[in-house]
C-alpha positions in Angstrom: -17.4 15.6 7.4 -18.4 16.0 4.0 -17.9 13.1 2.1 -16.7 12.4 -1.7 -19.7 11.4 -3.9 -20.3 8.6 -4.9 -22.1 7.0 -7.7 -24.7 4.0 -6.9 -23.8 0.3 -7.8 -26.0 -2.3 -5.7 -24.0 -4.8 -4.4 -20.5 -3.7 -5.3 -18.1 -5.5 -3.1 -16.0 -3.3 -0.6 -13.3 -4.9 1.3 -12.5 -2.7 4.6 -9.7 -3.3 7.4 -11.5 -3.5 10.3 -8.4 -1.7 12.1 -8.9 0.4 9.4 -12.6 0.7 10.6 -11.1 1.2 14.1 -8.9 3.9 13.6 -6.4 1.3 14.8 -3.5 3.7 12.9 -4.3 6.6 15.4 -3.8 4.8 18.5 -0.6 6.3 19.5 -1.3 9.5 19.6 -4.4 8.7 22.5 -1.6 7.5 25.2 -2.9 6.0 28.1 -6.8 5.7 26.6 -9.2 2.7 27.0 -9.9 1.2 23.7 -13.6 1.6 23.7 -13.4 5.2 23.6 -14.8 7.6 21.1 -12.3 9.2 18.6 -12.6 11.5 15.9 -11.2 9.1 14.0 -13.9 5.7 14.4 -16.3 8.4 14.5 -15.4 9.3 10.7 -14.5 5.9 9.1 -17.7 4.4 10.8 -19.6 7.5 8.5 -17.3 6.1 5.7 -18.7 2.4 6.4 -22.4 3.8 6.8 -22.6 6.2 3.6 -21.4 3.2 1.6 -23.9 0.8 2.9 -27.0 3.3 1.9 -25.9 3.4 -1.0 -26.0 -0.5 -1.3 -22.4 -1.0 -1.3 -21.3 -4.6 0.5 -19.1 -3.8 2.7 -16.7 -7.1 3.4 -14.2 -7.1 6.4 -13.4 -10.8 6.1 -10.9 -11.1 3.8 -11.7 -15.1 3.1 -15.2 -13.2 1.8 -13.6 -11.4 -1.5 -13.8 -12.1 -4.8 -12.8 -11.1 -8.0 -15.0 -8.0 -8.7 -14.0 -6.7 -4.4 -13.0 -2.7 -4.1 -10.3 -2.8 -2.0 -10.5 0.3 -0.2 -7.6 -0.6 2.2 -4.9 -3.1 2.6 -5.9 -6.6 2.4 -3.5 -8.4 4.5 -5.3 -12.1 3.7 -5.1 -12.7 8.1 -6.8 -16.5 6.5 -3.9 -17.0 4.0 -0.7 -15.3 6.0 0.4 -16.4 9.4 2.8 -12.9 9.8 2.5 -9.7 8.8 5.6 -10.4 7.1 4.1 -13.5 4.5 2.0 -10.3 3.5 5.1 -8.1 3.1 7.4 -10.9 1.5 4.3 -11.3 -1.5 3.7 -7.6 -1.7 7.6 -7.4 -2.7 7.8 -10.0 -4.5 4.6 -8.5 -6.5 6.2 -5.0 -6.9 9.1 -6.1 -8.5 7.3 -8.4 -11.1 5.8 -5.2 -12.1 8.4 -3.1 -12.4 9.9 -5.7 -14.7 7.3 -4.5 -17.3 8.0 -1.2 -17.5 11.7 1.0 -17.9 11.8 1.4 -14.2 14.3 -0.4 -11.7 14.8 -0.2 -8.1 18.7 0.8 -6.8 20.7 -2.1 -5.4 19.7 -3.4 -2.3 21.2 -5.9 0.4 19.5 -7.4 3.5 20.4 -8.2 6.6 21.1 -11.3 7.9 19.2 -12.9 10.9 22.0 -12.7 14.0 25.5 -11.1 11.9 26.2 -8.3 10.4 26.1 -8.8 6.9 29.7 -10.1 4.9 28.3 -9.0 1.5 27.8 -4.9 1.6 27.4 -2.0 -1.0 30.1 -0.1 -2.3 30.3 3.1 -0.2 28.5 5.5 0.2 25.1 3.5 0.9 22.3 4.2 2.5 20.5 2.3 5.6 17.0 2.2 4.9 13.6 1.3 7.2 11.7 0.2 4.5 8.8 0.4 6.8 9.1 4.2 7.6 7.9 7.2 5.4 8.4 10.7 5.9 12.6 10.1 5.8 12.6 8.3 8.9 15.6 5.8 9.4 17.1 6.7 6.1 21.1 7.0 6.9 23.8 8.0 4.3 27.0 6.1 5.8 29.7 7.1 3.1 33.3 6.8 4.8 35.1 3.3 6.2 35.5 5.2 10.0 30.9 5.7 9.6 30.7 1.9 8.3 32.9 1.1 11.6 31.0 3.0 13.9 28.0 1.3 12.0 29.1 -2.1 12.9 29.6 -1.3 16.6 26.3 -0.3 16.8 24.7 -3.4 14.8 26.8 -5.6 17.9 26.5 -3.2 20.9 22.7 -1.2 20.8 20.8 -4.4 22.1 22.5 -3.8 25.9 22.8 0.1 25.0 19.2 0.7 24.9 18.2 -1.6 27.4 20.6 0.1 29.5 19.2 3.7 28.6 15.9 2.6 29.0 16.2 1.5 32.7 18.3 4.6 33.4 14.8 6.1 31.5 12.4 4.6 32.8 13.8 4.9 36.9 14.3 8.7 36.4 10.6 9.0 35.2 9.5 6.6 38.0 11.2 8.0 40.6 12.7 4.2 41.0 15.9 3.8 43.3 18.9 1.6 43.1 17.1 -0.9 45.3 15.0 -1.5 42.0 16.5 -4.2 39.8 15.7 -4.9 36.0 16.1 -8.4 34.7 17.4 -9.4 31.0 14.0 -9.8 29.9 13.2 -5.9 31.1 10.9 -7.4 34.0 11.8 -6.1 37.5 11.2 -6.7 41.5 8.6 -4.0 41.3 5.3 -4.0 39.6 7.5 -1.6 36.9 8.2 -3.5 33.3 10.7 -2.7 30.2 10.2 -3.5 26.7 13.4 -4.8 25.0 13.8 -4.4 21.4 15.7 -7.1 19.5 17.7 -5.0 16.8 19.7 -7.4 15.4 16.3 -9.4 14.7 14.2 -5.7 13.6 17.5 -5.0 11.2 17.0 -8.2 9.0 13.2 -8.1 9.5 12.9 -4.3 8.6 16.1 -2.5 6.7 18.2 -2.8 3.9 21.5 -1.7 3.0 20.6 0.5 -0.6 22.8 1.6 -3.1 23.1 5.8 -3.0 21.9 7.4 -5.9 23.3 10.7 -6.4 20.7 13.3 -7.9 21.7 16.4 -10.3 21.0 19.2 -7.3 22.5 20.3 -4.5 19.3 19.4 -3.2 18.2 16.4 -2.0 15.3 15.3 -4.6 12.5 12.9 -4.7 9.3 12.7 -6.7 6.7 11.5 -4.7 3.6 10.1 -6.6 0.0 9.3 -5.6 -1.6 6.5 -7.4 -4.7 4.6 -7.1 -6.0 1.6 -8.1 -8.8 2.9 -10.6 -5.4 3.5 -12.2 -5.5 7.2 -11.9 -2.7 9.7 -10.9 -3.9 11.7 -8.3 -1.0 14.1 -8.0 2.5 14.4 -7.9 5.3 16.7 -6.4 9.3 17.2 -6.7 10.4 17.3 -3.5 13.8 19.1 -3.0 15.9 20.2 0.6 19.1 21.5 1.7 20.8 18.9 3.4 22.4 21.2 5.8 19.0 22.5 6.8 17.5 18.7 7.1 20.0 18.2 9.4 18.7 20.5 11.9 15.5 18.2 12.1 14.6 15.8 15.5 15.1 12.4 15.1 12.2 9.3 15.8 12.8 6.3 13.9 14.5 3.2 15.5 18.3 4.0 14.3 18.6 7.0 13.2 17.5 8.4 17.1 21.1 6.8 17.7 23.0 7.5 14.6 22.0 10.9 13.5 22.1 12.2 17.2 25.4 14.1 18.0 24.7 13.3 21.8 25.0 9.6 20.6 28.1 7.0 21.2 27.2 5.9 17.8 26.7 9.4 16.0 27.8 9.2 12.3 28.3 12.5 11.3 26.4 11.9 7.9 24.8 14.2 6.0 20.9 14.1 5.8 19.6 12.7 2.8 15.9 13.6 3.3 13.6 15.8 1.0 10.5 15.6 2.2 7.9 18.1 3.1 6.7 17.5 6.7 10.4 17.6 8.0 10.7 21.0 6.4 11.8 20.1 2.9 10.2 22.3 -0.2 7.6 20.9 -2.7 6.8 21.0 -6.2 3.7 20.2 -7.4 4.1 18.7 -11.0 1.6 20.2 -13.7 0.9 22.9 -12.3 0.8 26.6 -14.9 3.9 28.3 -13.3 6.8 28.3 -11.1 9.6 30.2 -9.5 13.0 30.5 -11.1 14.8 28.1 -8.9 11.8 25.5 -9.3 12.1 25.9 -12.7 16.1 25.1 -12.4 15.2 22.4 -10.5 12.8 20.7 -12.6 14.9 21.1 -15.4 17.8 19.2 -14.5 15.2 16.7 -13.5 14.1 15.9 -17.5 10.7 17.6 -16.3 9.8 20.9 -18.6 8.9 24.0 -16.5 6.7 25.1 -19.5 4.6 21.6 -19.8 5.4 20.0 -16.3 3.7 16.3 -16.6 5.0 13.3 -14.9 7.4 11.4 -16.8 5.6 8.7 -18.5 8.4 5.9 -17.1 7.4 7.1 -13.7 3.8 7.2 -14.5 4.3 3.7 -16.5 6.0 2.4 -13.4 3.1 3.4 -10.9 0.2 2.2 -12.7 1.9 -0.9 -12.8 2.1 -1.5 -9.4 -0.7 -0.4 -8.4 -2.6 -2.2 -10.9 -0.4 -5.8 -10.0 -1.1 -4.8 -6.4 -4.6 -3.8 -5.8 -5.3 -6.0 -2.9 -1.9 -5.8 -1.3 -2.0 -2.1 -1.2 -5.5 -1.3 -1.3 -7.5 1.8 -3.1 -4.3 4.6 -3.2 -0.3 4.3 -2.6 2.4 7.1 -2.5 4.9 6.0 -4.6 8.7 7.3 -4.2 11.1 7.5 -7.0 14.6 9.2 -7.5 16.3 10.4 -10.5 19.9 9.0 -11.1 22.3 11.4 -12.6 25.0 9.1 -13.6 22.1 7.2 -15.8 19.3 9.8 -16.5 16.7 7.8 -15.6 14.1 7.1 -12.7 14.2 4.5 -10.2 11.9 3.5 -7.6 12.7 3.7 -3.7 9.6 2.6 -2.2 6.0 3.0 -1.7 3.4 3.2 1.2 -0.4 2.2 1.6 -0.9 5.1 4.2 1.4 8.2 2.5 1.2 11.1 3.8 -1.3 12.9 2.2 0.7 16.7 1.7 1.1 16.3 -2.2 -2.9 15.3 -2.7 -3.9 17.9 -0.5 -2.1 20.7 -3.1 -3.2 18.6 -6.0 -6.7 18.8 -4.7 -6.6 22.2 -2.8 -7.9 20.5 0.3 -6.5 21.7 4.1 -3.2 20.1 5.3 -2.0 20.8 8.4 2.0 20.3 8.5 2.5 22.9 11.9 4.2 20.1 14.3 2.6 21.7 17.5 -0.8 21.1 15.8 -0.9 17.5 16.1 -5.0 17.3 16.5 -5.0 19.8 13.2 -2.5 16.9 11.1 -4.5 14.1 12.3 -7.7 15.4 11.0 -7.0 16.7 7.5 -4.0 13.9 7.2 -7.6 11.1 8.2 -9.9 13.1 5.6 -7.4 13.4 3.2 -6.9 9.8 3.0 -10.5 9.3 3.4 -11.3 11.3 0.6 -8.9 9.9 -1.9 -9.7 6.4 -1.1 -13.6 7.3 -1.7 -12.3 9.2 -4.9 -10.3 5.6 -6.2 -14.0 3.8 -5.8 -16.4 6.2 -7.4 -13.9 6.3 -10.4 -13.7 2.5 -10.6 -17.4 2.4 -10.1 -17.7 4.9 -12.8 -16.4 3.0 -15.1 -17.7 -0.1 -14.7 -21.1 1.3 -14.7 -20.1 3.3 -18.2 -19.0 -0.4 -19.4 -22.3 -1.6 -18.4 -24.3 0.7 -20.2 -22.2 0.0 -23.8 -22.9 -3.6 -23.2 -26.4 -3.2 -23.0 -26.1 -1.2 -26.0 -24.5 -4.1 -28.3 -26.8 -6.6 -26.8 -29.8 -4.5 -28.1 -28.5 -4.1 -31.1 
């Protein structure tokens, strides 16, 4: 794997995951593999952790270990500082929206769930239900009519004992398992055989929100999808735009919509997709790039962007920075950022944003391989890991860069 290059600076600080380190993101797609075997994966982050050391980087996986001056290549989750995964979530929040504050950004309306009932306090319709743990337009569900918010609501109180029951039925038909085999309520059974049984009601105020819809000036479905780093560079950016009627035609694989986007379902909505992006089969448009087709240029126009000059809008660009620079240890050394454009207002707001994007829109920024071909999945893994690799590495040597250039001009005033 050929590796970004990257500038010497003895005994820079580099904070690395260690799950990170061991490709702990890639699991899933090894089923039924022992944890000390090789991947391509801890095969290529282990070079990442080697090259840096050579080149007398110090390379810190304790996060009680940083200091001011630490690289953060990944995440730093502070495991010394935050009991749950979700203390690191509830500060990265919080931390987002102080920096939005500074800039002529705001996020859309947003309600949470409550812990055990279904919330009293909604948006006005249409709104849409939101993982805000999933990328890719996974669990995002446009309920718009009373009869959808109904069938909503029956789900939120019934899909606990639904899914339990549809897993047993699952899991006996893949098991071969007879009637004689019985399944207690906590998905253990009077064979060696065992269920998992996901608490939604507790997943739904833990994970989703109820956001308000923002309707874009297309009959596309739009987002602009940016990636930003924390040596407070853009590294690319892209319109993404899709026909909602062809979206619809896509599988479904987050944790509601399987249920509420699935025709087959008791709890099918009916809704139409609101999903743009590229890997589901949505169209892309890289911003600043020399030309375009007619209907990109249509599309950008509507969108305040000039076909002729195509550079992000500054708000967005304001907005990103921002956060990135507020939230370098939260969200480590890149983030794809999400934003919308609101018709009714003329202005951009910001959906959401992800320390592991997807890495489609750097990959044409960069004119590096991306593999997007669904059957592929060994080919997406390995330019989806080197993309990210590669940007991350990018994000440092700039940093370093810089602080070596800053070096140098000190020396110079000292001398003088």
């Amino acid at each position: 794997m050929n590796l970004t290059v990257l500038p010497e600076r003895a005994g820079q600080e580099v904070y690395i995951d260690q799950d990170w380190i061991n490709a702990k993101d890639e699991a899933g797609f090894y089923f039924f593999m022992s944890e000390d075997i090789e991947t391509p994966g801890k095969r290529e982050r282990r070079e990442v952790v080697n090259r840096l050391i050579d080149l007398g980087y110090n390379v810190i996986t304790d996060s009680s270990m940083v200091t001011d001056d630490t690289f953060f290549l990944t995440p730093c989750l502070d495991k010394h500082i935050n009991k749950t995964r979700d203390d690191y979530v509830s500060k990265k929040t919080k931390k987002i929206k102080d920096s939005l504050e500074t800039t002529n950004v705001s996020e859309p309306l947003s309600f949470d769930f409550a812990d055990e009932e279904f919330p009293k306090v909604l948006p006005e319709l249409p709104f849409v239900l939101k993982n805000t743990g999933e990328d890719g337009g996974i669990d995002k569900v446009l309920i718009s009519t009373e009869e959808q918010l109904e069938i909503f609501k029956r789900f939120y109180e019934e899909i606990n004992d639904y899914s339990f029951k549809e897993a047993i039925i699952r899991t006996k038909r893949q098991w071969g398992l007879g009637d004689d085999v019985v399944f207690n309520e906590d998905g253990t059974s009077n064979c060696p055989i065992s269920i998992s049984r996901i608490d939604y009601k507790k997943r739904m105020h833990d994970d989703f929100v109820m956001q308000e819809f923002i309707d874009t000036p297309t009959k596309y479905n739009t987002t602009l999808r940016v990636v930003a780093s924390s040596s407070l560079d853009i590294f690319g950016a892209s319109l993404k735009y899709a026909c909602p009627e062809e979206m619809e035609k896509e599988g479904f694989y987050g944790l509601v919509d399987r249920y509420l986007q699935d025709s087959e379902s008791p709890y099918y909505l009916g809704s139409k997709s609101i999903i743009s992006n590229t890997v589901a089969g949505g169209n892309s448009i890289l911003l600043e790039k020399i030309a375009y087709t007619e209907v990109e240029q249509k599309v950008l126009k509507v969108h305040g962007i000039d076909p002729g000059d195509a550079a992000i809008p500054k708000d967005v660009v304001d907005a990103a920075l921002a956060i990135m620079s507020n939230c370098r240890r939260e969200i480590g050394a890149i983030s794809g950022i999400d934003f919308i454009y609101d018709k009714k207002t003329q202005t951009w707001k910001y959906l959401e944003q992800q320390e592991y994007p997807m890495m489609n829109t750097y990959c044409e920024a960069w004119h590096l391989p991306y593999v997007t071909d669904k059957n592929d999945i060994q080919g997406f893994m390995d330019t989806q890991r080197r993309a990210d690799i590669d940007a991350r590495l990018r994000a440092l040597a700039l940093t370093v860069m810089r602080k070596n250039v800053l070096d140098c001009s000190e020396k110079k005033i000292i001398k003088k």
